[in-house]
DOLUM-732635 format. One record per residue: residue in one letter; residue number from 1; x, y, z of N, C-alpha, C in turn. Coordinates in steps of 0.05 Angstrom, whole numbers. Example, Ala and Ser with C-alpha at 12.3 -4.5 7.8 and 13.67 -1.06 7.14 Angstrom:
<pts>
PT  resn  resi     nxx     nyy     nzz    caxx    cayy    cazz     cxx     cyy     czz
PT     a     1     264    -114     156     246     -90     156     264     -66     156
PT     s     2     257     -45     142     273     -21     143     258       1     157
</pts>
This chain:
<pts>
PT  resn  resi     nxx     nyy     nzz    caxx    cayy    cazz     cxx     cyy     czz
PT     x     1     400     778   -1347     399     749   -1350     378     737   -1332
PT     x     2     363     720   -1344     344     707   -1326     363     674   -1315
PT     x     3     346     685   -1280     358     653   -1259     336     641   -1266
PT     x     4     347     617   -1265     326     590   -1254     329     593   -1219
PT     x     5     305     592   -1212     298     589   -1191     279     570   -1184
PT     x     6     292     538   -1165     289     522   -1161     268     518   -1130
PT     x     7     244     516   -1132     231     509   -1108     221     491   -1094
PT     x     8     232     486   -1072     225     456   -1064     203     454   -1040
PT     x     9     197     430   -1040     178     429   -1016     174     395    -995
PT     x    10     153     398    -988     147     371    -974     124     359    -990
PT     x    11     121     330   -1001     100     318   -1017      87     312    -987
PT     x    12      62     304   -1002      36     296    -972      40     268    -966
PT     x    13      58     263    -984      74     230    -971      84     237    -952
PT     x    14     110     256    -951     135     259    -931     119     269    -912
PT     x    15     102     288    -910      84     307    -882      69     283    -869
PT     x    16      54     263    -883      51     243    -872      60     223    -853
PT     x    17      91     213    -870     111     202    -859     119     211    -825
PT     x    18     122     239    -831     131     257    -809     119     250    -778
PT     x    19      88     263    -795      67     263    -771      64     228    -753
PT     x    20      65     215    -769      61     194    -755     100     177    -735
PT     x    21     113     189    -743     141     183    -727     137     200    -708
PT     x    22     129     223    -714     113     245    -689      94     235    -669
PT     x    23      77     222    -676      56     209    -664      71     178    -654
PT     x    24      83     163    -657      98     147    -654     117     149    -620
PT     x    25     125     173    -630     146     186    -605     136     196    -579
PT     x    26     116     209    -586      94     212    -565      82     192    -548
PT     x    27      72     186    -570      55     151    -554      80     133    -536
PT     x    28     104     129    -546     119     114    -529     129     128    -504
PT     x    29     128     161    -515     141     172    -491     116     170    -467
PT     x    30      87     171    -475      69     169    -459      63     142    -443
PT     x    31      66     126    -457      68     104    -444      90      98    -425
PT     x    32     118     107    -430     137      98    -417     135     123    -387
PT     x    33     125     148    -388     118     168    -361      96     149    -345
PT     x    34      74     136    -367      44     127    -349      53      97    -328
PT     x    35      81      90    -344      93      61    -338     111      76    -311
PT     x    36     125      93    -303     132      99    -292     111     110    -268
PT     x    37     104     122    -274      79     131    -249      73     110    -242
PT     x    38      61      87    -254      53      69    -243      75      49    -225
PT     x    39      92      47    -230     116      39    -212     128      56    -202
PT     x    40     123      80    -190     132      94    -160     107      88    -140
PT     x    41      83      85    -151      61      85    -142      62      51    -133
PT     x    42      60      37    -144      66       7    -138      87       8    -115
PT     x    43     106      18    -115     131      13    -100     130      30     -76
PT     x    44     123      53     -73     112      76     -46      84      53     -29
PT     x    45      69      45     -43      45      32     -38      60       5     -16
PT     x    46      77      -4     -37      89     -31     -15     106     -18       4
PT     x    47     107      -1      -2     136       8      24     115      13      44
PT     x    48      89      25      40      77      33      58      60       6      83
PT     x    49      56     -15      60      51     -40      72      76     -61      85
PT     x    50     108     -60      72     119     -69     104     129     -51     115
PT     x    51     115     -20     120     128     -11     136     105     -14     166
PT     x    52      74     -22     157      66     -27     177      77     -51     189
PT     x    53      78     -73     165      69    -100     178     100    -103     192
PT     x    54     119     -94     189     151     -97     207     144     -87     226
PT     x    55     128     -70     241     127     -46     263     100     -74     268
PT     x    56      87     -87     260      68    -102     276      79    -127     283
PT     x    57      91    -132     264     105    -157     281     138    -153     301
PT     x    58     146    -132     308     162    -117     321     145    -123     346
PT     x    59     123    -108     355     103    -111     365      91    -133     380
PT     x    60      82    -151     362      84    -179     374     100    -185     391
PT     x    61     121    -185     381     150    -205     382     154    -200     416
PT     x    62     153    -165     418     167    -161     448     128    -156     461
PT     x    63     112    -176     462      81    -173     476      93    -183     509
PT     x    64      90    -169     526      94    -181     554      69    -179     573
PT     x    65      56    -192     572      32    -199     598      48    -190     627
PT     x    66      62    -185     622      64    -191     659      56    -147     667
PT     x    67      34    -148     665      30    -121     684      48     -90     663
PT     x    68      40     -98     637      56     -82     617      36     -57     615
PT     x    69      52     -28     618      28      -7     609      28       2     588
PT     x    70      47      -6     571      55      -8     543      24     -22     521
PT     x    71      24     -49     528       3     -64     517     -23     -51     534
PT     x    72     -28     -45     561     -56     -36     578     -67     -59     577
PT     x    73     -51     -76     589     -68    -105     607     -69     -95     631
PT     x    74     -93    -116     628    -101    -121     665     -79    -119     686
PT     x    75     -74    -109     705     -57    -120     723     -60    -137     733
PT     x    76     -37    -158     737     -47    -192     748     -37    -177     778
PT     x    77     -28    -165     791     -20    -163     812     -15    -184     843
PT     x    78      -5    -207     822       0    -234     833     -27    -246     834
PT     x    79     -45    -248     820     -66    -258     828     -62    -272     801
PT     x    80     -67    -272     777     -55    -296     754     -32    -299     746
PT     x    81     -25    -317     737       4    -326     728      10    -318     703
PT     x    82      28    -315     692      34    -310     667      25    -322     637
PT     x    83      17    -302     629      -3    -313     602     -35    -305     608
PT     x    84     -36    -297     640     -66    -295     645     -70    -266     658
PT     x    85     -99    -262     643    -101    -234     655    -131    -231     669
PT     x    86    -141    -217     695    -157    -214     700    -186    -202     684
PT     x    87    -199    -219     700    -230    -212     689    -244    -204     712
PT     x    88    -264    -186     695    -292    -180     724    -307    -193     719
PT     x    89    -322    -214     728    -347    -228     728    -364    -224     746
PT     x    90    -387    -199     741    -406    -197     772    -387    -203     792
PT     x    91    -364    -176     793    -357    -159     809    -328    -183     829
PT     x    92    -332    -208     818    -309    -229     822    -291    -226     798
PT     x    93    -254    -227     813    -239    -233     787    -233    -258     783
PT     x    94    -229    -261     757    -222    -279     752    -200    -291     729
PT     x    95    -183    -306     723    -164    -305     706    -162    -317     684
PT     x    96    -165    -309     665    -162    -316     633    -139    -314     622
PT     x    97    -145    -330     602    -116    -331     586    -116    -308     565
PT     x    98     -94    -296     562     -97    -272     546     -69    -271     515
PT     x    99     -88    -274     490     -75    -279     479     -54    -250     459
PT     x   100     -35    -261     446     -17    -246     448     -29    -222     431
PT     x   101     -18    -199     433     -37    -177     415     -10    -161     401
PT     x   102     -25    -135     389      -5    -108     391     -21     -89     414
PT     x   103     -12     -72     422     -25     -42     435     -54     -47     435
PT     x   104     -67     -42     459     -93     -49     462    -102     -25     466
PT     x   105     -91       6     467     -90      29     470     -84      46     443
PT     x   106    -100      63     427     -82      71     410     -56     100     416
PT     x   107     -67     108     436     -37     126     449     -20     107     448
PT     x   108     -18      75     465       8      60     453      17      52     440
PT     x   109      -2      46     427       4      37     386      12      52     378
PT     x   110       9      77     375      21      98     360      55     108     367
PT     x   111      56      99     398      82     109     399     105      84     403
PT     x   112      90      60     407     107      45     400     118      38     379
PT     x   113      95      42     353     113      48     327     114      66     318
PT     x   114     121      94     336     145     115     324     174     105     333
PT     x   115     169      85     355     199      80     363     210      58     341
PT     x   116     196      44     330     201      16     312     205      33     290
PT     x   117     195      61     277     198      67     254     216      89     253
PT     x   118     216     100     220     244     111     216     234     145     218
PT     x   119     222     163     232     204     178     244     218     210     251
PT     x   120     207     233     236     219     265     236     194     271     259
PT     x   121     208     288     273     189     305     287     184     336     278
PT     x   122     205     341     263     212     372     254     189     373     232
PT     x   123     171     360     221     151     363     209     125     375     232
PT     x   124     118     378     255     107     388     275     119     417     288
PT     x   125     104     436     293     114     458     307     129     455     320
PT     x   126     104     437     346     119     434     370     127     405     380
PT     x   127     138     391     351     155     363     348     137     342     367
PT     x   128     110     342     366      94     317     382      81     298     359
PT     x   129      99     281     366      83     256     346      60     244     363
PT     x   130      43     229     346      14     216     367      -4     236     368
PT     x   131      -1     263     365     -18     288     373     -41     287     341
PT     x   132     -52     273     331     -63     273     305     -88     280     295
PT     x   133     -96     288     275    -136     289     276    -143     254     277
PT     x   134    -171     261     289    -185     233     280    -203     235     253
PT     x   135    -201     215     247    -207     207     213    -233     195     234
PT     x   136    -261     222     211    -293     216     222    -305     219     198
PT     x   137    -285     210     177    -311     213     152    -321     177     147
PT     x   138    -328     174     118    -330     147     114    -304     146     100
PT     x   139    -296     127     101    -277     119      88    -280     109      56
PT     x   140    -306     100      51    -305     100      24    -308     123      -4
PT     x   141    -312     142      11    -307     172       0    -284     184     -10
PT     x   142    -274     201     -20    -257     216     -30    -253     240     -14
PT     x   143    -250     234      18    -238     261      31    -213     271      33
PT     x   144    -206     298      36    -186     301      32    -170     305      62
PT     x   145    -143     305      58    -137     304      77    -111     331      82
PT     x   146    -114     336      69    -101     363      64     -89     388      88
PT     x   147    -114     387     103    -111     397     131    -122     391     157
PT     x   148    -108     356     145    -113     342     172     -80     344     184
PT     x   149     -76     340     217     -48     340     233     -51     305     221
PT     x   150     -22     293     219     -19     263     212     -12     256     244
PT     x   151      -2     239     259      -5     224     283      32     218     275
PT     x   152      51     211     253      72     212     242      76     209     215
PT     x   153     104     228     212     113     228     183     140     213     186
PT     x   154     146     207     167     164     181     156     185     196     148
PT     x   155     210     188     149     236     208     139     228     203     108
PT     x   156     220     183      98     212     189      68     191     213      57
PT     x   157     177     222      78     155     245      81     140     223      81
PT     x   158     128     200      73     102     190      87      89     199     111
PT     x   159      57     207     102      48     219     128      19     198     137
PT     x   160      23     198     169       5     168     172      -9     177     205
PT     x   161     -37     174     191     -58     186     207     -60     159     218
PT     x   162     -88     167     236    -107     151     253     -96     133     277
PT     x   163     -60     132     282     -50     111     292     -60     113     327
PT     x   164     -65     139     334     -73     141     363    -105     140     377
PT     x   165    -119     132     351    -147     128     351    -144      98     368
PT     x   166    -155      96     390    -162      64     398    -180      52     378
PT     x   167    -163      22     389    -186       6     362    -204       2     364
PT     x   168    -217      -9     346    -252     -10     329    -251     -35     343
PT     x   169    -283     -40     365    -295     -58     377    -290     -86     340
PT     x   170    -294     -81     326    -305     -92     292    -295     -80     274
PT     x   171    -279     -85     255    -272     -77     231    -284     -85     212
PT     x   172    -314     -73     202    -330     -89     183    -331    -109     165
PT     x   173    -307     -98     147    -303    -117     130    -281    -138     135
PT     x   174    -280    -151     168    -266    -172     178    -287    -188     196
PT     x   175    -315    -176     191    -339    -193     206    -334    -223     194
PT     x   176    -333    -243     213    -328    -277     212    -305    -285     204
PT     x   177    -285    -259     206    -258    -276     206    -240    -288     235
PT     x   178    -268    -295     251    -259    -309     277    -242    -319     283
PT     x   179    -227    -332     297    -211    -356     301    -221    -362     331
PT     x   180    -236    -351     351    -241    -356     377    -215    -346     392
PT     x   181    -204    -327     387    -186    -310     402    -192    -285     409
PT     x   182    -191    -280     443    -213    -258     446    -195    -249     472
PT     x   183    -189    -221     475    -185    -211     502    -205    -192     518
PT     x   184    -203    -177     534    -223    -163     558    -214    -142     558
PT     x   185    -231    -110     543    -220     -88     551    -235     -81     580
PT     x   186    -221     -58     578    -217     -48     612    -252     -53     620
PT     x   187    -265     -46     602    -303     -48     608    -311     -75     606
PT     x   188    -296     -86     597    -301    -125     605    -313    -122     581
PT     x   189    -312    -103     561    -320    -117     533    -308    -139     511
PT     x   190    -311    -168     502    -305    -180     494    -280    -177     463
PT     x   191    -256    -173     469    -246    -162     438    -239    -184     421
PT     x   192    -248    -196     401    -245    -216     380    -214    -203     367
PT     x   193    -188    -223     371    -160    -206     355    -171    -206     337
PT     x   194    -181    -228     312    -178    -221     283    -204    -209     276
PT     x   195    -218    -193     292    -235    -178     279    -238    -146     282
PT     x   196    -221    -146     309    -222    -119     320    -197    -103     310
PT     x   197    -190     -76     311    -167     -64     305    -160     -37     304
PT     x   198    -145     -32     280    -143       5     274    -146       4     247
PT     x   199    -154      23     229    -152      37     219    -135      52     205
PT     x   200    -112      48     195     -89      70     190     -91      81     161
PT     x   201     -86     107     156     -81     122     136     -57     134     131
PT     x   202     -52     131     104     -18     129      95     -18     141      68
PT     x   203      -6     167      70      -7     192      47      21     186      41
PT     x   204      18     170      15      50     154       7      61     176     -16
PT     x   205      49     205     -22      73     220     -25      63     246     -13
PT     x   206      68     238      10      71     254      36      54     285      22
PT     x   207      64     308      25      62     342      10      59     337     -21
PT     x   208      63     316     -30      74     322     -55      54     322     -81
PT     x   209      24     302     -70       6     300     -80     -19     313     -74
PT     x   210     -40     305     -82     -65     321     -70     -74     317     -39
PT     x   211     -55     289     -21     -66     291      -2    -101     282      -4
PT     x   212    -107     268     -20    -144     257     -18    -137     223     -19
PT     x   213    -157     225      -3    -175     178       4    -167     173     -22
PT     x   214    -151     152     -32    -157     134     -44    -143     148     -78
PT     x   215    -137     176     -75    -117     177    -100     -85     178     -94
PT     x   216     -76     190     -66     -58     186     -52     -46     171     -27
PT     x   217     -79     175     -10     -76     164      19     -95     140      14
PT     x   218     -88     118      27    -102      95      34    -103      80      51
PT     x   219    -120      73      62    -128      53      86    -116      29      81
PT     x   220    -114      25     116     -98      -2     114    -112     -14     140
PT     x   221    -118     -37     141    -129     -43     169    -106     -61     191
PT     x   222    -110     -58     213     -94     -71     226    -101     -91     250
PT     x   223     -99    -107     242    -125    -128     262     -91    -137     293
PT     x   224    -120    -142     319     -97    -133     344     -83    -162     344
PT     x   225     -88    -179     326     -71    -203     318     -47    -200     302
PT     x   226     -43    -178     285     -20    -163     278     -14    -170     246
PT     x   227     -45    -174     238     -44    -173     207     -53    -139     191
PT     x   228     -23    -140     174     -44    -119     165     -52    -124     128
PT     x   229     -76    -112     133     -97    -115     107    -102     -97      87
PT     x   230     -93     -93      70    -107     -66      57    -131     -66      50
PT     x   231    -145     -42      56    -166     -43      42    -169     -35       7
PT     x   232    -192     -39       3    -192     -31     -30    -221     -19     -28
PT     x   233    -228      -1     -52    -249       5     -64    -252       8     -96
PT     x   234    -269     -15     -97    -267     -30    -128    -244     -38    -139
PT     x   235    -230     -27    -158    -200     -42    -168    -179     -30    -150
PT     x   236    -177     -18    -131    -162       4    -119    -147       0     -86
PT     x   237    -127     -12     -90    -110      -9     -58    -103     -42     -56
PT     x   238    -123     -52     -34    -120     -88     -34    -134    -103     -63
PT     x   239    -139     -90     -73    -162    -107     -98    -144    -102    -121
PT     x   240    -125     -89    -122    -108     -85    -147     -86     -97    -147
PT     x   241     -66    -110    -163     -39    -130    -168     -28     -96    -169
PT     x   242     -38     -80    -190     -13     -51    -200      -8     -46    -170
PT     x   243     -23     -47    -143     -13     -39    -124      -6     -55    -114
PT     x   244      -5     -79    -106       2     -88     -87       0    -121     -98
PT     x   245      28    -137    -107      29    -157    -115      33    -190    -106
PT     x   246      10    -203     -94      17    -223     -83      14    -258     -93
PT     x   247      28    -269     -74      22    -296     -85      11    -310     -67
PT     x   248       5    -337     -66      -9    -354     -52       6    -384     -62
PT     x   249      12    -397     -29      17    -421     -31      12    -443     -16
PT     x   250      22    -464     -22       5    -485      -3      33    -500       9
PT     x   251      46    -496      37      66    -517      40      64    -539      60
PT     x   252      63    -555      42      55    -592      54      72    -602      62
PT     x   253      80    -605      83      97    -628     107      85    -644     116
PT     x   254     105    -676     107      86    -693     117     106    -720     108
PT     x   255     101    -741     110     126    -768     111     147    -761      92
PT     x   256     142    -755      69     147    -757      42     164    -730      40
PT     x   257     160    -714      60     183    -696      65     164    -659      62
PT     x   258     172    -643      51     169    -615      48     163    -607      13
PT     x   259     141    -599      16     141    -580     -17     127    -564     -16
PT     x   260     135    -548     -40     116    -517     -34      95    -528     -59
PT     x   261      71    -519     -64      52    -518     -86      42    -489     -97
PT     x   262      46    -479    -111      32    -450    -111       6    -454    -122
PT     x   263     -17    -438    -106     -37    -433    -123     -44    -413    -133
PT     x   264     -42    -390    -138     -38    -364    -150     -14    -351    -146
PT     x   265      -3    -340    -172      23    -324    -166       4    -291    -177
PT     x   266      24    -277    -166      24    -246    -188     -10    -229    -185
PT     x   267     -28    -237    -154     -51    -228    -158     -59    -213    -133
PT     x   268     -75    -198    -142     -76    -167    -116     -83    -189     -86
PT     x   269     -71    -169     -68     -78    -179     -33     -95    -198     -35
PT     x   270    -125    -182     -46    -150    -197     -35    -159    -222     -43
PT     x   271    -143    -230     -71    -150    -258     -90    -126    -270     -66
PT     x   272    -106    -260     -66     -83    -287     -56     -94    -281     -24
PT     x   273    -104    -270       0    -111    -273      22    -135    -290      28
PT     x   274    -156    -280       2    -177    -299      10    -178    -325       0
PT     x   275    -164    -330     -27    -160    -367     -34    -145    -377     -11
PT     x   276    -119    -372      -3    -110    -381      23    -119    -386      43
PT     x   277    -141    -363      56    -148    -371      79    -135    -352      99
PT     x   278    -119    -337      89    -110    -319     113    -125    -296     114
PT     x   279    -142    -293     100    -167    -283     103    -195    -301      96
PT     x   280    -211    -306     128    -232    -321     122    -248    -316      94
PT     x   281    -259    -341      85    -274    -329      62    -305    -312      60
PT     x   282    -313    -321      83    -344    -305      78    -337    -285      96
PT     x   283    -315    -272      97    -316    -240     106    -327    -226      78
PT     x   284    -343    -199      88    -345    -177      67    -322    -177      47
PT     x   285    -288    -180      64    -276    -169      56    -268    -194      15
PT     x   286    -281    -220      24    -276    -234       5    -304    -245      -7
PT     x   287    -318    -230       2    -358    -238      -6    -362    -218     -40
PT     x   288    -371    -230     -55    -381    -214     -71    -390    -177     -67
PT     x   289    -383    -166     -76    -399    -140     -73    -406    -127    -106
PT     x   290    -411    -101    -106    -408     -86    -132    -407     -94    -157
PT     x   291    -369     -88    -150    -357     -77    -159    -338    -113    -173
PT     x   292    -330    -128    -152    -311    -148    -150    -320    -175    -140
PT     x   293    -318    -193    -161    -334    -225    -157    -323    -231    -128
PT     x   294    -336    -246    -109    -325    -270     -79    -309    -280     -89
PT     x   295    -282    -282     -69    -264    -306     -83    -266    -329     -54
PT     x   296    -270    -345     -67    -267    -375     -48    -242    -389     -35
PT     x   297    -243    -405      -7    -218    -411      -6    -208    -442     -25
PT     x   298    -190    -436     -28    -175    -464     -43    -184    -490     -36
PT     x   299    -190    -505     -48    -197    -532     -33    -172    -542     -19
PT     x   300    -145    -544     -39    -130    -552     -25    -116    -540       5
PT     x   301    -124    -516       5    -120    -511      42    -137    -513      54
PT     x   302    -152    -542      52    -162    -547      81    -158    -575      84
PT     x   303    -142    -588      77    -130    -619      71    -109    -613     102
PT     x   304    -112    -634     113    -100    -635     139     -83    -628     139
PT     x   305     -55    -635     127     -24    -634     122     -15    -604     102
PT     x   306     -41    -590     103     -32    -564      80     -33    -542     108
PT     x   307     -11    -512     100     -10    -502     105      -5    -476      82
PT     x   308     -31    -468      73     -26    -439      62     -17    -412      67
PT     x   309      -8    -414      52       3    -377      64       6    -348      35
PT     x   310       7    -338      41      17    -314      27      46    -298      19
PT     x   311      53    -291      -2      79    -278      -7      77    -255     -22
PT     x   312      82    -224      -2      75    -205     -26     109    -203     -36
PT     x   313      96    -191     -54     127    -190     -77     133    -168     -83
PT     x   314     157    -165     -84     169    -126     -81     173    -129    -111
PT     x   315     161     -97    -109     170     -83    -140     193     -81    -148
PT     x   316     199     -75    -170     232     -71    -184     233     -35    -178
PT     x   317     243     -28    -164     254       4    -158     267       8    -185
PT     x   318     262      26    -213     274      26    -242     268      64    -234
PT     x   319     257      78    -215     259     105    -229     277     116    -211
PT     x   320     283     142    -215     299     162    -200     287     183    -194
</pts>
């Protein structure tokens, strides 16, 4: 007896159909990993920015002039009064007013915020935090850091160089962000707070990444007025919103009572620091270059009764 034997298949409709729900699935699943990377990376990035700026204004808060070896002021040794610290002038002292700082030492900067921060020693042989390499490349490079010692690691593993380097006479790209606030290191050299500082480097996933400038670790500057700044290179660190999301506002007190005005919401550090004003505008850091137009300050913060400021804005924590 002869079977019928029935054979079926797929038309180049259905294989079609297929491939593209295929392609469909992919693409969302790619997008939704690239969307995630990008918000651990957003959110490690800000943790890494208040975890300085709490440890600098910690800092501030407890500044004591009176003969501190903590800060490395002058000793007034009853010879100025409080708030004032000696000067050498052709070999006469004399007493200036000394305005409030962080660590004018970076041996004390560094270990005053291991005490302010949340800090393993068991990442070190022989458990010495502050013991760190110095960071001598350029910074606008792609070095790695791979088998550099960090200065401290973070119970999150964040690992954070350069903190025991004393500060930079100038932090380039803070040239003319003056305010005429100036103290006297030990050589009677003139220190400008908002221009002078450190340097810090912050490998925000600690072992976990390549450890290189600017794909994992990034600079942050820290001026001895106790701002800290990220830096950027081109869309990257302070110049990016994906990293670091801020706003800018203007709050006016005055007969008529209190209001806030916003002038930019949702825009990286360097747009909302430099329209404000909390970063001067003809610094490098807000001058045209390259890569990224000058941003100007607001007209409306410089109106007598305005007071601009800044608000960075925390990420939504969505991964596990």
């Amino acid at each position: 007896m002869g079977k019928n034997i029935s054979k079926t298949g797929f038309t180049l409709f259905e294989v079609i159909v297929v491939m593209i729900i295929i392609s469909i699935i992919v693409g969302v699943s790619l997008k939704l990993a690239k969307t995630k990377l990008n918000n651990i990376k957003s959110y490690t990035y800000y943790y890494a920015y208040k975890t300085l700026s709490t440890a600098a204004s910690k800092m501030l808060f407890n500044f004591n002039t009176n003969n501190d070896d903590v800060y490395m002021l002058t000793a007034n040794n009853g010879t100025c009064t409080e708030g004032y610290q000696i000067r050498i002038v052709d070999e006469n002292q004399t007493c200036v007013p000394t305005p409030i700082t962080i660590p004018r030492r970076g041996q004390n900067f560094c270990q005053l915020f291991a005490s302010y921060a949340n800090t393993r020693t068991d990442s070190f042989d022989d458990e010495k935090e502050c013991s760190g390499d110095t960071f001598a490349g350029n910074i606008n490079n792609e070095v790695s850091f791979a088998n550099m010692r960090p200065d401290i690691v973070l119970r999150n593993g964040m690992r954070m160089y350069n903190l025991s380097t004393d500060p930079y006479e100038e932090l380039a790209p803070l040239a003319n962000n003056s305010n005429g606030r100036v103290y006297y290191a030990d050589n009677d050299v003139e220190m400008d707070i908002d221009t002078t500082g450190y340097i810090v480097f912050l490998d925000i996933d600690g072992t976990s990444g390549t450890s290189t400038l600017w794909q994992d670790v990034f600079p942050f500057y820290i001026t001895m007025s106790g701002k800290v700044i990220p830096a950027f290179r081109n869309n990257t660190g302070g110049s990016s919103k994906e990293y670091l999301s801020v706003s800018a506002y203007n709050e006016i007190v005055n007969d008529s009572g209190r209001r806030i005005n916003w002038l930019i919401k949702s825009v990286s550090f360097r747009e909302a620091a430099c329209t404000s004003g909390y970063i001067k505008a003809d610094t490098p850091y807000c001058l045209q270059d390259l890569q990224l137009p000058a941003i100007g300050l607001n007209a409306e913060c410089t109106a007598a009764d305005s007071d601009c400021k800044i608000n960075v804005i925390s990420p939504i924590k969505w991964f596990n």
